[in-house]
KEKE-3310 file (N, C-alpha, C; in steps of 0.2 Angstrom, whole numbers, plus 5000, padded with zeros to 4 digits):
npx = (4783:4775:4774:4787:4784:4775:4783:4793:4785:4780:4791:4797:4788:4795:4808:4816:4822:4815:4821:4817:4821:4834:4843:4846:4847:4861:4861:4866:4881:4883:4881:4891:4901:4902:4898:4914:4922:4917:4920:4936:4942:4937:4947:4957:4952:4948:4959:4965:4954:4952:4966:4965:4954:4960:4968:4958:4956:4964:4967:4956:4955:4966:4965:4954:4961:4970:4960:4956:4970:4969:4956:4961:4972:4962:4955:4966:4969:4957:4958:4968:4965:4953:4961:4969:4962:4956:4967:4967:4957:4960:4971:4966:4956:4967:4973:4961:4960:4974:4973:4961:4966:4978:4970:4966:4977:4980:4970:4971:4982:4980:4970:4979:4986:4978:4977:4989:4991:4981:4983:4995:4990:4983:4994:5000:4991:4988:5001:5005:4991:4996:5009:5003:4993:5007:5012:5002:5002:5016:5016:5004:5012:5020:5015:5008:5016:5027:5015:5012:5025:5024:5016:5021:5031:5027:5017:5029:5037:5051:5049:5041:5049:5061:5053:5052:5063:5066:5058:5061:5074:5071:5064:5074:5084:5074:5075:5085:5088:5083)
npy = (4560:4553:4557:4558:4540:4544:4547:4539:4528:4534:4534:4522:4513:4518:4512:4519:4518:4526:4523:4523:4521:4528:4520:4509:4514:4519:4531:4542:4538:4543:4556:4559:4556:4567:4575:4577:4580:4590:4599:4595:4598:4611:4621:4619:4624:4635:4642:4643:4648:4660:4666:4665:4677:4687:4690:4693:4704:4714:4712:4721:4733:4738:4739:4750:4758:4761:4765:4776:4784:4785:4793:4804:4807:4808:4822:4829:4827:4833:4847:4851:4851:4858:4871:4871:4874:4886:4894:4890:4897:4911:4913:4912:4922:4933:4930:4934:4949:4953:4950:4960:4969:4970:4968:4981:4991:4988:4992:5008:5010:5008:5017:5028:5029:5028:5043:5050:5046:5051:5066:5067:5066:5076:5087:5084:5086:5097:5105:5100:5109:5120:5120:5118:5132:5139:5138:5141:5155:5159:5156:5164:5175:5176:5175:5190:5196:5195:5200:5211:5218:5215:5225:5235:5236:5238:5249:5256:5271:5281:5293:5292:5284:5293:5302:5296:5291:5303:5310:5300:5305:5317:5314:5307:5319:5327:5318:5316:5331:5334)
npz = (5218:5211:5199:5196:5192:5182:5173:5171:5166:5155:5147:5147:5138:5127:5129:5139:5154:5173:5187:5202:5215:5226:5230:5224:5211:5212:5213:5224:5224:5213:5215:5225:5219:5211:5217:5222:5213:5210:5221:5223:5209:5210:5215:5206:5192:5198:5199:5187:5182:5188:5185:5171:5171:5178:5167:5158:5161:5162:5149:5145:5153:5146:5136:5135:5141:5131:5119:5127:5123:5110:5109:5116:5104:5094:5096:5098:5085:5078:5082:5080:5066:5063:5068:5054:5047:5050:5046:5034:5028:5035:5025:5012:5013:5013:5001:4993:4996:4992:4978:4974:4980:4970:4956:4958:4958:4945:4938:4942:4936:4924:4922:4924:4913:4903:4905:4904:4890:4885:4886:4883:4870:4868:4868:4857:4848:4848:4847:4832:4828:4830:4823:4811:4811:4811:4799:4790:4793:4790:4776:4773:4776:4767:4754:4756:4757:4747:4737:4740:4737:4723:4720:4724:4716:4703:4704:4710:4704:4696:4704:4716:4722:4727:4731:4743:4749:4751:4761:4772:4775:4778:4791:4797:4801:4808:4819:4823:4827:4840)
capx = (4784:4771:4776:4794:4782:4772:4788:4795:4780:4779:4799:4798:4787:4801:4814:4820:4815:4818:4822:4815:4825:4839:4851:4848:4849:4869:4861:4870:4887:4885:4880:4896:4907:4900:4903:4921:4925:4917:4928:4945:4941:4933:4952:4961:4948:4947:4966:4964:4949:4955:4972:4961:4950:4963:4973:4954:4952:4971:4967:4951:4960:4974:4961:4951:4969:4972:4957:4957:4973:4965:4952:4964:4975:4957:4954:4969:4967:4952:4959:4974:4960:4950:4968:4972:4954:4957:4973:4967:4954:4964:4976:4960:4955:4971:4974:4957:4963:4978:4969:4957:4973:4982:4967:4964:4981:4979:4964:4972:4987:4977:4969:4983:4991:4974:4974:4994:4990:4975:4985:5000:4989:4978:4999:5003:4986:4989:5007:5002:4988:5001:5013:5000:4995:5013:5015:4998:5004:5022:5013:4999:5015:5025:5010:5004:5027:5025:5008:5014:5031:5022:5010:5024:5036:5021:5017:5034:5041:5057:5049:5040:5054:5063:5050:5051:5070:5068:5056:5065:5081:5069:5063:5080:5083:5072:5073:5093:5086:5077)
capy = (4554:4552:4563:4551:4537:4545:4549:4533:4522:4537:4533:4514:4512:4521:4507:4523:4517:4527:4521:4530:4520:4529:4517:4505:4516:4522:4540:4543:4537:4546:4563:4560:4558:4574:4582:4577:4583:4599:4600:4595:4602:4620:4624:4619:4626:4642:4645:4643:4654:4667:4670:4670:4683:4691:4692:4698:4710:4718:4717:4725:4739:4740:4741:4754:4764:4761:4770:4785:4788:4785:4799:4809:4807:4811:4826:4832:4828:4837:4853:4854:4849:4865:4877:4873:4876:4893:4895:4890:4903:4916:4912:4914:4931:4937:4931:4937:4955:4952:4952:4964:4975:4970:4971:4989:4994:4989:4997:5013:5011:5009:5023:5033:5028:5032:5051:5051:5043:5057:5071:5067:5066:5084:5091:5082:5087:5106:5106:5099:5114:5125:5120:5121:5137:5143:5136:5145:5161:5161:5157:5170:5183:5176:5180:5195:5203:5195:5204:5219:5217:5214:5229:5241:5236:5240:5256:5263:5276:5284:5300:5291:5281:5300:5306:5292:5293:5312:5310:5298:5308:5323:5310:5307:5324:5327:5314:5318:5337:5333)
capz = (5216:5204:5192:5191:5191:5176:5168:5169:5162:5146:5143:5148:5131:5123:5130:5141:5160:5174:5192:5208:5221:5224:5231:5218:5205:5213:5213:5229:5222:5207:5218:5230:5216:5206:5222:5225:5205:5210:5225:5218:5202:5208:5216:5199:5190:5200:5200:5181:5177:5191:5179:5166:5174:5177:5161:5153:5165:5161:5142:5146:5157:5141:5128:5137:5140:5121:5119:5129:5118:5104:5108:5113:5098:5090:5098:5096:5076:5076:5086:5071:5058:5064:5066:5047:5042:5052:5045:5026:5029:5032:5020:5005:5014:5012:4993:4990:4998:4987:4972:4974:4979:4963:4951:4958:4956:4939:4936:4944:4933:4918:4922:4925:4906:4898:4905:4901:4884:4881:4886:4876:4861:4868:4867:4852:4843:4850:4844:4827:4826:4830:4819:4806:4809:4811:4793:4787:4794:4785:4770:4771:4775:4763:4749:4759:4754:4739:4732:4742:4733:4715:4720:4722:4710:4699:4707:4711:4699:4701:4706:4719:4725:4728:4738:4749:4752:4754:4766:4776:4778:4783:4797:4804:4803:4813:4824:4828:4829:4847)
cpx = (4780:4773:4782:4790:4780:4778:4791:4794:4781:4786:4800:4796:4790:4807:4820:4815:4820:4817:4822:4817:4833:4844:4852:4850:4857:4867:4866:4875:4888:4886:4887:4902:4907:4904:4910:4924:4924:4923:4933:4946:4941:4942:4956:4958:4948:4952:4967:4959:4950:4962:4967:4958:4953:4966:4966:4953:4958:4968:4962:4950:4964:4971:4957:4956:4969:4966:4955:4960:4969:4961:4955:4966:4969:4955:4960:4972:4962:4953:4965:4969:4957:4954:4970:4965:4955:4960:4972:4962:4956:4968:4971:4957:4960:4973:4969:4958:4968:4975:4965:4962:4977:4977:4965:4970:4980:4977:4965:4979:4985:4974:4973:4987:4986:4976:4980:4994:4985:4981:4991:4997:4985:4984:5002:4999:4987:4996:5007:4997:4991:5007:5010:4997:5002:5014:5010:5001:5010:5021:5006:5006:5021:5021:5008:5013:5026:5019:5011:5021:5031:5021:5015:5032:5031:5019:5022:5037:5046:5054:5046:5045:5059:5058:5052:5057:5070:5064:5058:5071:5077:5067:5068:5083:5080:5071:5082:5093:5084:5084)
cpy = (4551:4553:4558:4546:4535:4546:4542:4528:4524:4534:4524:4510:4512:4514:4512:4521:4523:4525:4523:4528:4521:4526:4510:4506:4520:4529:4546:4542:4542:4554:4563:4560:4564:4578:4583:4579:4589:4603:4602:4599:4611:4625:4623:4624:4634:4645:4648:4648:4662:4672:4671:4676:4688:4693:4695:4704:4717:4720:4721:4733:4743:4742:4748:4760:4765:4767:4777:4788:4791:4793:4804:4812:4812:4816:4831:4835:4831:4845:4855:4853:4857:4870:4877:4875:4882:4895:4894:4897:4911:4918:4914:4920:4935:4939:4934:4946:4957:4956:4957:4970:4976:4972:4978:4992:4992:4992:5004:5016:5011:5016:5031:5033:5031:5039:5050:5049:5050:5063:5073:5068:5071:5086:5088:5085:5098:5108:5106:5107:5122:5125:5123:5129:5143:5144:5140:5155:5164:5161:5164:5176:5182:5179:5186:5199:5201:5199:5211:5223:5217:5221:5235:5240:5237:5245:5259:5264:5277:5290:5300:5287:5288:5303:5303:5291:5299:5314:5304:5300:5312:5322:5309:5312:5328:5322:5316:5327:5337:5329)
cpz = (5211:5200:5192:5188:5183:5171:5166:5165:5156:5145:5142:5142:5127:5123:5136:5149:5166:5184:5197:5212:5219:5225:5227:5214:5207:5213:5218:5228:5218:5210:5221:5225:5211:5211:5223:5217:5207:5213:5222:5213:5205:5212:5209:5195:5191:5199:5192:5179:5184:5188:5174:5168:5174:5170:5157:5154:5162:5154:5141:5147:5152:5134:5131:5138:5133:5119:5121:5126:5112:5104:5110:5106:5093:5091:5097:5089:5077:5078:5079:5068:5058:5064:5060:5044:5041:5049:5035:5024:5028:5027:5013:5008:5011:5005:4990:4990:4992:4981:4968:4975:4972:4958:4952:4958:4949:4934:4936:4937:4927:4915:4921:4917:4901:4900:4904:4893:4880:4883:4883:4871:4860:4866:4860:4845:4843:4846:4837:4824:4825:4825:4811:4804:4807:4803:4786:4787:4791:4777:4766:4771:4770:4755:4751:4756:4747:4736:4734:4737:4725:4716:4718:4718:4703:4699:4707:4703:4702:4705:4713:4724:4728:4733:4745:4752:4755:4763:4772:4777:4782:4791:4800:4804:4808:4820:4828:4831:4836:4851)
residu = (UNK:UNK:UNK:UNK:UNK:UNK:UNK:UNK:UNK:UNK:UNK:UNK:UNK:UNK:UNK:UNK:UNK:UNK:UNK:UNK:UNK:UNK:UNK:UNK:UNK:UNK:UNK:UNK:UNK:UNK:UNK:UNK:UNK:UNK:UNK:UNK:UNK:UNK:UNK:UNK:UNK:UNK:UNK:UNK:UNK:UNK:UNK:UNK:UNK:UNK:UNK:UNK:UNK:UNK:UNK:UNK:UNK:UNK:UNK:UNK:UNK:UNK:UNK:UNK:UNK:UNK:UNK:UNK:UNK:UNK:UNK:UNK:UNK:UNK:UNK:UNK:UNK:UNK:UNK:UNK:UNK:UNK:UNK:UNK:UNK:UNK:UNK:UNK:UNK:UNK:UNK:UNK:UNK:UNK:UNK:UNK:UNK:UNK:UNK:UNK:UNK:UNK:UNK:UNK:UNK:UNK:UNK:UNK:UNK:UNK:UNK:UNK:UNK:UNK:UNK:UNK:UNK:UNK:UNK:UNK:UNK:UNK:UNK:UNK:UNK:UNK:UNK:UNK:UNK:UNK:UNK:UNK:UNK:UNK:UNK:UNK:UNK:UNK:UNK:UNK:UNK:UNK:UNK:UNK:UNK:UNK:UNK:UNK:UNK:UNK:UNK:UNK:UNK:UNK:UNK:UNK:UNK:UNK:UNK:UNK:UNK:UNK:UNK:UNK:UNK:UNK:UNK:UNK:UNK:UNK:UNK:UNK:UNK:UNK:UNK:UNK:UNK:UNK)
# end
């Protein structure tokens, strides 16, 4: 009771007093009318903030289902995300394989034109040395009849041309003899 006492005197300076009898100051009225507000009031009020309750509680319920999907949805985005990774993966093994296949058949196929390209131009080169000699050799035996054909139309006589008949009949004579 002091302590109001002291409270009243500091505020009373102010022009603020405060009154410790309470039935002069209506404390009692004012208390019985608060209560009858809380009353009457806490069943409006209750009906009122128990729909709300409710309707937060639903969106609360409906936001929390929203999201489960959600995380689904996200899992199962990330479940496809990670099968195309797979899937792009394989797919750059495979073109790499490709490629590696196609530049070694290239390589193979190069290979196989050069040794057809050299060996056409070892038979070509061979044919060529062959022709040339063939052409050496008609030549040597077309000078080798010719000089021979100077030699003995220079050398033969008729007396030697005679021996050489005589002795050739006496050889198929002899040869039809047997």
């Amino acid at each position: 009771m002091q302590i109001f006492q002291l409270i009243s005197q500091e505020y009373s300076k102010k022009g603020i007093s405060f009154n410790s009898h309470f039935l002069e100051a209506n404390v009692l009225n004012i208390f019985i009318l608060l209560f009858g507000l809380i009353y009457v009031l806490k069943q409006f009020l209750g009906s009122i903030l128990l729909v709300r309750q409710e309707k937060v509680l639903f969106a609360i319920k409906e936001s929390e289902e929203r999201l489960e999907q959600a995380n689904i949805r996200l899992n199962e985005a990330e479940k496809q995300l990670l099968q195309t990774q797979i899937i792009i993966n394989e797919i750059i093994k495979e073109a790499e394989l490709t490629a590696q296949k196609v530049r070694q058949s290239i390589l193979e196929q190069g290979k196989y034109d050069i040794e057809k390209l050299t060996e056409s131009s070892k038979i070509s080169i061979k044919s060529a040395e062959n022709q040339v000699k063939q052409q050496i050799r008609q030549k040597i035996t077309a000078l080798a009849i010719s000089k021979v054909s100077l030699q003995l139309k220079n050398q033969m006589t008729p007396e030697i041309q005679m021996k050489i008949i005589d002795n050739s009949i006496m050889q198929l004579k002899g040869d039809i003899n047997i």
